[in-house]
N, C-alpha and C positions, 0 to 999 in steps of 0.2 A: 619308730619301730617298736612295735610291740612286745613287752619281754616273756622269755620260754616260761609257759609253767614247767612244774617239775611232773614227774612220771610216779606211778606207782601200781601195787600191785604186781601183778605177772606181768606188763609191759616193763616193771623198774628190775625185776628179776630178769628176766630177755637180752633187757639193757645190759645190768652187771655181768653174766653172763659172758657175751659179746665184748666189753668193755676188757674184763679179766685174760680174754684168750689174746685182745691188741695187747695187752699189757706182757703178758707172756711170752708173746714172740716179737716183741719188742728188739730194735738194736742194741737196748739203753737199760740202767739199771730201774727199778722203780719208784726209788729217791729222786731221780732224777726227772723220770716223769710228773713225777708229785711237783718235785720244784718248779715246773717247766708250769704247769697249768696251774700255781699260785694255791696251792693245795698240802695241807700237813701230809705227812707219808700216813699216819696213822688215820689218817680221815681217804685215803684212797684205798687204804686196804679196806676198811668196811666198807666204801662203795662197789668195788671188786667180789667183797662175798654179798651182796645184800644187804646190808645192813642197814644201812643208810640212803633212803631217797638220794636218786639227783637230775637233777637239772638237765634238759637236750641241752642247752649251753656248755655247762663243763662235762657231760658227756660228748661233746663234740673235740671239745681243748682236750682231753684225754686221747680221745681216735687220732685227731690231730698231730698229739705230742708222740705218740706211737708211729706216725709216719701212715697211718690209713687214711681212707677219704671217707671225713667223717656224716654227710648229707648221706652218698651213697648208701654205708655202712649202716647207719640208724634206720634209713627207709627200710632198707632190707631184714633188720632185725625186728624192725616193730610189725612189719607188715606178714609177720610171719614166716620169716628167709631166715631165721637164725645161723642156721648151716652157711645157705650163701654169703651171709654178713661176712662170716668168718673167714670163708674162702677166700673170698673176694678182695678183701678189706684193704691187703695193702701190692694189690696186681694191678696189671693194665686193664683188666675187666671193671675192677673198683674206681679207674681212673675216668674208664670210657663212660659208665653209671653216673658218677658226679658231674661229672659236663652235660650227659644229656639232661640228670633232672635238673641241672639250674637252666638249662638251652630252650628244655620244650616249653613252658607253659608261656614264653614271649612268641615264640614261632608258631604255637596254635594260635594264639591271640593275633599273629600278624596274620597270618596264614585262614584263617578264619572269618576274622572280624566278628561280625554281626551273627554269623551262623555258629558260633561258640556256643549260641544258646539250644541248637538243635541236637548236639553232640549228644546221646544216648550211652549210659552207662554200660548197656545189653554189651554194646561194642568196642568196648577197652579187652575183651581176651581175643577176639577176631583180629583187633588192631595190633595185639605183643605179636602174636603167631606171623603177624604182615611183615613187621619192620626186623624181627628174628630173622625171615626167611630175606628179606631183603639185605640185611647184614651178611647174611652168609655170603651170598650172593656176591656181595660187592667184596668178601676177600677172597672166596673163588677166585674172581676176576684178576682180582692182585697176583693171588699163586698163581695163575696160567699166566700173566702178562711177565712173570719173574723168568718161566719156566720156555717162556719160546723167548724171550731176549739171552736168557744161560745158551739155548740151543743153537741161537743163530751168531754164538761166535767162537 
């Protein structure tokens, strides 16, 4: 395995950012987060204001030690989702997010095969809008299936 480079710039800003608000709403004190991802308290506060580059790795162990899902969370913050990052971070939404982004790139690959290579970039926002409306879809389906079993007894 490869190791993470570090971030910097306004992606290490974005990061801290997002990083500070899991740390905030945190169960736990921030010593304790520190202790938890092998980190000085004094060396996670200046990652929390910026100060200090760091790493997806212990950017991750940080989301982690906060109790958010940290793949989710970082896609979302670096890709421009700061808001959602945040939102998200530590809900069933952030839970559903980390399973699919470790789930999909084996399932296109199985799913695919060979034709991976014909997959056009134009059609990754026709494709969210698909599997969005499909989602809804499928807990529609749930709430009405909840809503005539309540009824029929």
């Amino acid at each position: 395995m490869h190791p993470i480079p570090s971030i910097n710039g306004h992606a290490n800003d974005c990061i801290a950012r997002t990083l500070a608000y899991a740390v905030e709403h945190a169960d736990k004190p921030r010593h304790q987060i520190a202790r938890e991802v092998g980190m000085h308290r004094e060396t996670l506060l200046r990652v929390l204001r910026g100060e200090r580059p760091i790493g997806l790795d212990e950017a991750a162990r940080i989301l982690a030690a906060c109790g958010a899902s940290p793949r989710a969370t970082l896609l979302l913050a670096l890709s421009g989702q700061e808001d959602l990052a945040c939102e998200w971070m530590g809900s069933e939404m952030g839970e559903f997010l980390e399973e699919l982004f470790s789930a999909l790139p084996a399932q296109l690959e199985r799913t695919l095969g060979r034709r991976v290579e014909d997959v056009r970039p134009r059609w990754a926002n026709g494709t969210s809008q698909l599997v969005a409306r499909m989602l809804a879809k499928h807990i529609d389906d749930f709430a009405n299936r909840d809503i005539a079993m309540a009824l029929s007894r």
